[in-house]
BALOBA-1460 file (C-alpha; in Angstrom, 3 decimals):
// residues 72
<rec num="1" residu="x" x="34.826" y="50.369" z="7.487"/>
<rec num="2" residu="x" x="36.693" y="47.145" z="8.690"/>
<rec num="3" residu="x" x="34.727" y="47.458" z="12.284"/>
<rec num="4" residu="x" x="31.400" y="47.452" z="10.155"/>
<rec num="5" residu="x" x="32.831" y="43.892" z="8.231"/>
<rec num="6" residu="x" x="33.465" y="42.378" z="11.005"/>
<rec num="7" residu="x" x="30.486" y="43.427" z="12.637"/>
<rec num="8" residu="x" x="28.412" y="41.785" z="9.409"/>
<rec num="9" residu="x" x="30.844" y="38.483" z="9.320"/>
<rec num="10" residu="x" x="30.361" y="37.571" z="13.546"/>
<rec num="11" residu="x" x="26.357" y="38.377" z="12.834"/>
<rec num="12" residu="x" x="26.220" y="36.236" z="9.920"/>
<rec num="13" residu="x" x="23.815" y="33.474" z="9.848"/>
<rec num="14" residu="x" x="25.023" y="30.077" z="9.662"/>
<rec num="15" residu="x" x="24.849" y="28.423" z="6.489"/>
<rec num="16" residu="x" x="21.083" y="26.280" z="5.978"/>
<rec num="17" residu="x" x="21.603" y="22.461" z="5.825"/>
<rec num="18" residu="x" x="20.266" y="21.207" z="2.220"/>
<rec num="19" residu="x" x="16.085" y="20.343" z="2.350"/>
<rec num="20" residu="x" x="15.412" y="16.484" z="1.665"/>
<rec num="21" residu="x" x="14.505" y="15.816" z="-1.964"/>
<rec num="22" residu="x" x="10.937" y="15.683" z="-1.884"/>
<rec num="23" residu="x" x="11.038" y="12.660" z="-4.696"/>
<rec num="24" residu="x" x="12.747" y="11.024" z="-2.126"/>
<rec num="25" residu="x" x="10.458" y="11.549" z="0.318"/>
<rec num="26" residu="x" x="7.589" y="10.276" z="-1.697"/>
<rec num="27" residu="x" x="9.382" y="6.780" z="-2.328"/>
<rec num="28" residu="x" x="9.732" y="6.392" z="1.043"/>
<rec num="29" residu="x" x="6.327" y="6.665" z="1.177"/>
<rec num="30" residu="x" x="5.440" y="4.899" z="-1.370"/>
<rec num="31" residu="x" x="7.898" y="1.646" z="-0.090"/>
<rec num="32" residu="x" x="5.776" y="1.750" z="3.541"/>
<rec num="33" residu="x" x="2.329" y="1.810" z="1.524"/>
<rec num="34" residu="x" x="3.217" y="-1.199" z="-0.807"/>
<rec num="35" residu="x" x="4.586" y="-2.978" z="2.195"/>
<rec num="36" residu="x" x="1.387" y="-2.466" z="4.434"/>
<rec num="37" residu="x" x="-0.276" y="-3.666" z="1.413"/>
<rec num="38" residu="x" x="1.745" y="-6.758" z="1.027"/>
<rec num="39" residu="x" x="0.997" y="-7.299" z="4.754"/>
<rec num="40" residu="x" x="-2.972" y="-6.687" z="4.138"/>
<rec num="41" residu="x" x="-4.706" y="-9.965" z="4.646"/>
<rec num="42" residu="x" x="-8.067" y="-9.443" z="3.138"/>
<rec num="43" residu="x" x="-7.993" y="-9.390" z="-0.735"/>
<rec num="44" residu="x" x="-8.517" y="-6.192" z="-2.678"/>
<rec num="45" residu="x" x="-12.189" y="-5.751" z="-4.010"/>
<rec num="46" residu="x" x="-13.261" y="-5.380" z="-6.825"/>
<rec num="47" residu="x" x="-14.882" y="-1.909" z="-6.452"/>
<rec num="48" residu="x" x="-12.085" y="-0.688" z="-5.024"/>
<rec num="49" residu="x" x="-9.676" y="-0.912" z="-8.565"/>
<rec num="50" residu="x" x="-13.118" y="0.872" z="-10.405"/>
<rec num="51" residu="x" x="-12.232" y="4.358" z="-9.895"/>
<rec num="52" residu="x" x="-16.127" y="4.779" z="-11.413"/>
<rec num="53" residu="x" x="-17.296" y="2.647" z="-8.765"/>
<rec num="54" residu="x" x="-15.556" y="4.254" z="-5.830"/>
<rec num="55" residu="x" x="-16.781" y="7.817" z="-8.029"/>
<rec num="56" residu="x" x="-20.292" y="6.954" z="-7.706"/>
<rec num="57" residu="x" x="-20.095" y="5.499" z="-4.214"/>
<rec num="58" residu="x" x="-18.757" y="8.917" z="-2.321"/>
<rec num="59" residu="x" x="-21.325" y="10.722" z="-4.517"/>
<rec num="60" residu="x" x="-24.135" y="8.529" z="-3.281"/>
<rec num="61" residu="x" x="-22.750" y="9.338" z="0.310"/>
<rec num="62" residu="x" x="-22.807" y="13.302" z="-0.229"/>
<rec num="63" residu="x" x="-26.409" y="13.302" z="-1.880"/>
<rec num="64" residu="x" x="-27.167" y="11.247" z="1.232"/>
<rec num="65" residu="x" x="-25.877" y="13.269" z="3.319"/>
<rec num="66" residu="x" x="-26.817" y="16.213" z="1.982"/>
<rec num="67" residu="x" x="-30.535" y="14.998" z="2.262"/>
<rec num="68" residu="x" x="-30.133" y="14.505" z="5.874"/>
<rec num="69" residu="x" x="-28.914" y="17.929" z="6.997"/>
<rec num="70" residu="x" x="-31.989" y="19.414" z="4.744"/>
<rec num="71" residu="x" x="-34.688" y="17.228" z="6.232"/>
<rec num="72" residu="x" x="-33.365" y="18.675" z="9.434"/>
């Protein structure tokens, strides 16, 4: 019996290092975006604040293409 424990405690796995908080992962992100945007030397347009705007704009590019790969 104390062969087969020390058998189990020399093939036990090391203990797992903690995983990075993922919220902390995300305001990293977040930091390098709003940087590069602070960087950005062309001003914002106005379509792209209008979620509608930028909505209607992708949809306009799927019908489009959409209507391509029929015609062919």
């Amino acid at each position: 019996m104390g062969a087969l424990a020390v058998w189990r405690w020399v093939r036990r796995k090391p203990a797992h290092a903690p995983a990075p908080d993922p919220a902390d992962t995300l305001r990293a992100k977040l930091d390098e975006s709003r940087a590069a945007a602070a960087e950005r030397d062309e001003p914002v347009e106005e379509a792209e604040l209008d979620p509608d705007a930028r909505r209607r704009s992708v949809h306009e590019q799927a019908r489009a293409r959409l209507d391509d790969l029929q015609d062919t």
